[in-house]
Steps between C-alpha positions, in 0.01 A plus 500: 500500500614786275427408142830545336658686262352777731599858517732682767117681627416138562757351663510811725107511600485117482823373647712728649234767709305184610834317663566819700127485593453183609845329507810778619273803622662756678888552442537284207296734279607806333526692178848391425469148602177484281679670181842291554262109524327644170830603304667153628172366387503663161894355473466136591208424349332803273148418690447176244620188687524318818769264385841579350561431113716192524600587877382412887380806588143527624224811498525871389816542643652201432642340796692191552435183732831538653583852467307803575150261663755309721717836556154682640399198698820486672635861505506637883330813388224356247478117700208615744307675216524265258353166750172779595433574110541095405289460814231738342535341169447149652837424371752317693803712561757251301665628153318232318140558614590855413643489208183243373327784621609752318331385160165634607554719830604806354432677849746217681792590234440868555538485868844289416608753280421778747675280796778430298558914452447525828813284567752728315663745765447853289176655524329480178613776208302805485195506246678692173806316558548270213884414534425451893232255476677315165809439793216413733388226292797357348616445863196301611415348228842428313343446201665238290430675124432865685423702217530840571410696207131400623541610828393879388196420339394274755607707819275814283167259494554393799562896677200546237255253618585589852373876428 
C-alpha cells in the first residue's frame, strides 16, 4: 500500500501504471487517462488521505458507497470490467466489499476511477487542455465543494508528473 501523503511521481509509478499493467491493460491505458486519474487525484484528496474529512468518501479519489463504486459496478459500459478487476483483487463485486476495499487497495480504486471515466460518452480531453478536462471531471465526479481555483495547479502536476 502506498504510504501516504505521497507525491503525484508516486501515485503514478505505484498506483496508476501498475492498474493498467496488471488490472485494465490494453485500451484502458493512455497518457490522458493517466494525467486526468492524477489531477482528479490531486483534487479529491491532495495524495494525503483515504477517507474524507468529516465525509463517506473512501481512497485517493474519494468515492462513495452508493455513488460512483455502485455507479461502476452497475454501469453497462464499466459493469463487466469492474466484476474481472474485483475478481483479481479477491474482492466480491458488491459496493460494500468495494468500498471496504478501498481503504488499502489503492490499485482496486484506481481501476474504479479509470472505469468510471470510461463510462462518460466524450473521449477524454486532450493533454494541455485544462478547461476540457476541469468539465471532464466536474461531470463525473460532481464534486460536492468542487473547488476550482485548484484545478490548475493540480491538472499542471499532474500533466507534470505524467512527462
Amino acid at each position: 500500500m502506498l504510504q501516504l501523503p505521497a507525491t503525484p511521481a508516486q501515485v503514478l509509478a505505484q498506483v496508476i501504471v501498475p492498474t493498467f499493467q496488471h488490472l485494465l491493460p490494453g485500451k484502458f491505458d493512455s497518457k490522458p487517462a493517466r494525467v486526468q486519474l492524477l489531477a482528479i487525484a490531486l483534487q479529491e484528496s491532495g495524495l494525503k488521505t483515504r477517507r474524507q474529512d468529516g465525509g463517506p468518501a473512501r481512497s485517493l479519489w474519494q468515492f462513495e458507497q452508493g455513488g460512483g463504486i455502485r455507479g461502476v459496478l452497475e454501469h453497462p459500459s464499466s459493469r463487466q470490467y469492474a466484476r474481472a478487476v474485483c475478481a483479481l483483487q479477491a474482492v466480491a463485486p458488491v459496493s460494500s466489499d468495494a468500498y471496504a476495499a478501498f481503504l488499502s487497495d489503492d490499485q482496486l480504486s484506481c481501476a474504479f476511477a479509470r472505469l468510471l471515466l470510461w463510462t462518460d460518452a466524450e473521449p477524454l480531453p486532450d493533454l494541455g487542455d485544462v478547461e476540457g478536462a476541469w468539465k471532464y471531471y466536474q461531470r463525473n465526479w460532481r464534486p460536492g465543494k468542487p473547488r476550482p481555483d485548484a484545478w490548475p495547479w493540480n491538472y499542471a502536476a499532474a500533466l507534470d508528473a505524467a512527462g
